[in-house]
C-alpha positions in Angstrom: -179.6 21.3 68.3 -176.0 22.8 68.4 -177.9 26.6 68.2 -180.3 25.7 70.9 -177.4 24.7 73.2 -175.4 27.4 72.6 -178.2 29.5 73.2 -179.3 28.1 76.4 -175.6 28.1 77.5 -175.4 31.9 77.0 -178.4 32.5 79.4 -177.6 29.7 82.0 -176.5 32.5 84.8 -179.0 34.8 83.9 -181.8 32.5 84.6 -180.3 30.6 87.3 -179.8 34.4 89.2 -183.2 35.2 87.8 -184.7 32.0 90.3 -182.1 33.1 93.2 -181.0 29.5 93.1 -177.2 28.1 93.9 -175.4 26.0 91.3 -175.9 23.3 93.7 -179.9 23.4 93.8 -180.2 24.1 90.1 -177.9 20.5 88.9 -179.9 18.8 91.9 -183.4 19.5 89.9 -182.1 18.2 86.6 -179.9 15.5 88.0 -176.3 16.3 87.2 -173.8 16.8 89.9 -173.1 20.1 90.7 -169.7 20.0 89.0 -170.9 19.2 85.7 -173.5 21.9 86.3 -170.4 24.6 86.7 -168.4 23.4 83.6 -170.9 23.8 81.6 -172.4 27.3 82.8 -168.6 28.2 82.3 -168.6 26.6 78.5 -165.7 24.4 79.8 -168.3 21.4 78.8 -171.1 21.0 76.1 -173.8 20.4 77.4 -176.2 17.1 76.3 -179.4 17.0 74.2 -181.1 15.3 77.5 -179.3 17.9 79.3 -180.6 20.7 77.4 -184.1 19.1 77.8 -184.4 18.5 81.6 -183.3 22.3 81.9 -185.9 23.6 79.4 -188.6 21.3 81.6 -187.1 22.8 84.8 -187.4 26.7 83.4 -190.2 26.5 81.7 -192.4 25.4 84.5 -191.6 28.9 86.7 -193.1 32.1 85.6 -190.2 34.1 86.4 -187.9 32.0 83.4 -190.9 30.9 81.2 -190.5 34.6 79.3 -187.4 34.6 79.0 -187.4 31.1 77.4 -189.9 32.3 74.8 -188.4 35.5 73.8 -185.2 33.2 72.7 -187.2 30.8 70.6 -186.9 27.8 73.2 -190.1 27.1 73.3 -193.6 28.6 72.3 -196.2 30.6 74.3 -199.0 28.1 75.1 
């Protein structure tokens, strides 16, 4: 879980930039205040498991992140 975090982490602005979305919109989709959304695209907070779940839902269900989610090992082609 700890790897798949980090991971995610790493790529958080690349994907969000990649979907033209404001910090603000993306933590509104997944349901975590905008704040928490900051500190933890700026590693200044760890992200949760349930965290790291409703993000991978959110990406994975747009084209444009979908790829990019599969060529990290996130989750599988279907």
């Amino acid at each position: 879980q700890e790897r798949l975090i980090m991971l995610l982490t790493d790529e958080l602005p690349v994907l969000r930039a990649r979907l033209r979305i404001s910090q603000d919109e993306l933590s509104r989709n997944i349901g975590i205040s905008r704040q928490t959304y900051s500190l933890i695209e700026n590693k200044k907070q760890k992200m949760t498991w349930v965290t790291f779940m409703a993000f991978i839902a959110f990406f994975q269900n747009n084209p444009k992140t979908r790829s990019t989610l599969v060529s990290m090992g996130l989750i599988r082609e279907s």
